[in-house]
N, C-alpha and C positions, 0 to 999 in steps of 0.2 A: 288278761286284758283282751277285750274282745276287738272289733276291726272299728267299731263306732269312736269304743274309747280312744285307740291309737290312733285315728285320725282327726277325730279334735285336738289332744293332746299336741299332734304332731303340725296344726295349722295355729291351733295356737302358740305353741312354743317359735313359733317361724312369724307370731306376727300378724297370720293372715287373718284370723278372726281374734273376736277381743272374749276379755275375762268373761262377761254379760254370754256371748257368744257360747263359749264353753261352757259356763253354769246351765245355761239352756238344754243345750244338749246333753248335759248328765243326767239330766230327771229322764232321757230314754233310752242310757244304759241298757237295763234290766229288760228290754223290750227291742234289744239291738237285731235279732232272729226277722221278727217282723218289720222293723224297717228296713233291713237289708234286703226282704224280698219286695219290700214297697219300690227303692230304691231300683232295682230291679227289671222293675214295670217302665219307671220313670224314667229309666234310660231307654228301654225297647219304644216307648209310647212315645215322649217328651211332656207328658203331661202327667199334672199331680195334682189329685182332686180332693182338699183335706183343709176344713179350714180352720185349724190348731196351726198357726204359724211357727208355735216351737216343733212341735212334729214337724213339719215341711223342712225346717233347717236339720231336723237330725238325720229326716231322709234322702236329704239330698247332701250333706258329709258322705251319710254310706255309699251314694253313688258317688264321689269323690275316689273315697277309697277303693271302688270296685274302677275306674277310670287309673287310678295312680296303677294296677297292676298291668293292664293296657299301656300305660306309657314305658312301663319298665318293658314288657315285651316287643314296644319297637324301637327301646333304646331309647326314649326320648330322656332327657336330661331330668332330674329333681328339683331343678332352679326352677326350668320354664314351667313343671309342674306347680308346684308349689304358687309360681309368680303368676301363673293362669286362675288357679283356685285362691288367691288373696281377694277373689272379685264376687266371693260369698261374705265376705266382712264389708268387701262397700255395701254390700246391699241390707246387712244385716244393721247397719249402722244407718243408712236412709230408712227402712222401718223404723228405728227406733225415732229418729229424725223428724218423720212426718205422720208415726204412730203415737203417739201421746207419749213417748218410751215403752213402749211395746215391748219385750226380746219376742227375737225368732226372726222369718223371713215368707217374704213377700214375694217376692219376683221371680219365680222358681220356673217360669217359663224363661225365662234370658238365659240363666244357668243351666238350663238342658244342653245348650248347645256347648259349655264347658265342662260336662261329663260326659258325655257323648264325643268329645276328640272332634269337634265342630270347629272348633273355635280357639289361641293359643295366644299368649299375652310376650310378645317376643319384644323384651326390652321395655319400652316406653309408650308402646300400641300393643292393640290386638284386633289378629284379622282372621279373618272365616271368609272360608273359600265359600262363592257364591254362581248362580248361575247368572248371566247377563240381567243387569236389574231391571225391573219394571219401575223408571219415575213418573208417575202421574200429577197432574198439577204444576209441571215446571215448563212447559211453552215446547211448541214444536219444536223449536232447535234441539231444543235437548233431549226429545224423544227419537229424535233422528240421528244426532247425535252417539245417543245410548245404544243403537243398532249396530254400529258400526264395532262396538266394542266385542273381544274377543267373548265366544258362548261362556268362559267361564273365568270370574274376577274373584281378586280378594278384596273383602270388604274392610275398611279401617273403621275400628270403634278408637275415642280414647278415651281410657278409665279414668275415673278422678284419683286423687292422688299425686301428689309432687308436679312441680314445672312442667311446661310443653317448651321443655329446651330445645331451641332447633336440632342440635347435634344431634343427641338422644334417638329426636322423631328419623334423624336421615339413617343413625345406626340401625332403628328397626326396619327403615325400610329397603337397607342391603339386607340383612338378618334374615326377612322373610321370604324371599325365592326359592333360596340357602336350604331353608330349612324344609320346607314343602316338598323338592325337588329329593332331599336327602331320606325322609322320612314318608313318603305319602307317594316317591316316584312321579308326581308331578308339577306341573310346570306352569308359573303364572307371569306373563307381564303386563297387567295392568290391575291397577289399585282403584279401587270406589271411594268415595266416601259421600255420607249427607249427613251435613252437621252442621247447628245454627255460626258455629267458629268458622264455615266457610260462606258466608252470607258477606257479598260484598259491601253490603249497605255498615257492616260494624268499622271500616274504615271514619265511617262520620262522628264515631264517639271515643274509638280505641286510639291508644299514643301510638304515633309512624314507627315502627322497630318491632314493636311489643310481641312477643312469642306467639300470642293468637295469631296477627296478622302473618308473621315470616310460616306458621304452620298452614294457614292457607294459600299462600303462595307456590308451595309442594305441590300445587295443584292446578291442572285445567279447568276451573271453576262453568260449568256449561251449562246450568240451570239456576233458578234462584225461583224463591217466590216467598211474601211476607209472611209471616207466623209468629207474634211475640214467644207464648208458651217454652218454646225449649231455653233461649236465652234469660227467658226469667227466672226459672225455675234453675239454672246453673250458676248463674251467679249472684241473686239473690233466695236463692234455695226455695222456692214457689212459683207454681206457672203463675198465680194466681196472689200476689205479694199484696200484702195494705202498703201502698206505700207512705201513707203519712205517716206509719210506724220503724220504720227502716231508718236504721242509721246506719253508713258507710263505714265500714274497716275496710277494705280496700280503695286504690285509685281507681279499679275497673268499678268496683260498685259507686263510687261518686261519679265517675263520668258516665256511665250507662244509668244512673237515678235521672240525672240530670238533661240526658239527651232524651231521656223515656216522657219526663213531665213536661217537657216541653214541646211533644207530639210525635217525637222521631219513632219510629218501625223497626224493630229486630224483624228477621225472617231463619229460612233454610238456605245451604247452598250444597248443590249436586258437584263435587267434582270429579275428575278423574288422572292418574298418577301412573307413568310406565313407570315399572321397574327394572331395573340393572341387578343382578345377582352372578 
């Protein structure tokens, strides 16, 4: 068994990618030599210039696997492994998603920064350590703001997948100091984030308690500015949705249909998070 196969095998066996997923990637077994020097590149570079989409998911497993021996030499766990790399099957599953069911992967620019040891899924988020951000477009406050912030943040993504339980969100955000501090010798306290879930204006469509809102409340919310695109595309799976075709399975998707048709504005929201570890 070569390092391609074992680690499909061993992300799929864990869940992280699906059956589709692993058939994919076994049509480049026999060719594992060359993607693994592809893979290679892909980590030195961040960039993968190939446009066979199944190739791009087998090349970037192999940098998977060449990253998992990286973790093991600074100790880092196999969970958080493993729970860092399950975020090659979300993306493999939005191809499929918004590729006609395409197999293979698309977005191998995001995923550089998860083989590369950029970027770690600790708990219920995941954060990459950044250098003070550049926000443009969100009003002088917040670019004044943003200066004052230490030269170097961690940035919070949250992956899809399961609830945004407040708990959950407050364990990762003891979790990740912890781990920075333990693993990397440095040191962060304060958290980023810009994500349409921190956009104040969703208080006008979202129920008062509801996980979004208590998730952005975690936060010094210090910029904002309109943008449907991301909020559409998250919860009705399209920046760009028909909506006279859309029928609601959730209460977020009727209340956010319904604020939408009737003129109301999703946006972004910039905020910022000290941490305690």
């Amino acid at each position: 068994m070569n390092g391609l196969e074992r680690i499909t095998e061993d992300l799929f066996e864990r869940g992280c990618i699906s059956a589709e997923d692993a058939a994919t990637a076994g049509k480049f077994f026999f060719r594992e030599g060359e993607m693994r020097k592809r893979a290679q590149e892909f980590i030195s570079t961040k960039k993968l210039t190939c446009p066979d989409i199944g190739e791009r998911l087998a090349i970037t497993l192999c940098a998977a696997d060449i990253a998992h021996v990286r973790y093991a030499e600074k100790g880092i766990s196999d969970s958080i492994f493993y729970d860092t790399m399950s975020d090659i099957g979300v993306w493999t599953a939005d191809c499929r998603r918004t590729g006609s069911f395409v197999n293979g992967l698309d977005n191998t620019a995001w995923l550089a920064h998860h083989v590369r040891l950029e970027l770690f899924k600790l708990g219920r988020l995941q954060f990459q350590p950044i250098k003070r951000p550049v926000i443009l477009n969100m009003g002088l406050r917040c670019a004044l703001r943003v200066q004052k912030l230490p030269q170097m943040c961690l940035n919070v993504h949250i992956p899809r997948g399961g609830r945004l339980d407040e708990n959950a969100c407050k364990a990762s955000f003891y979790a990740a100091p912890i781990f920075f501090k333990k693993y990397f010798d440095k040191e962060y306290s304060v958290c980023t984030c810009l994500s349409w879930l921190l956009y104040p204006g969703n208080e006008r469509f979202m129920k008062k308690g509801s996980n979004i809102l208590k998730f952005a409340d975690m936060f010094n919310v210090i910029g904002e500015r309109k943008f449907d695109g991301d909020a559409l595309k998250y919860i009705f799976g399209s920046p760009k949705p028909d909506l006279g075709k859309i029928v609601p399975t959730t209460s977020l998707q009727k209340s956010a249909l319904e604020y939408y048709k009737a003129g109301g504005r999703f946006g972004l929201g910039f905020g910022v998070k000290t941490l305690k570890g």
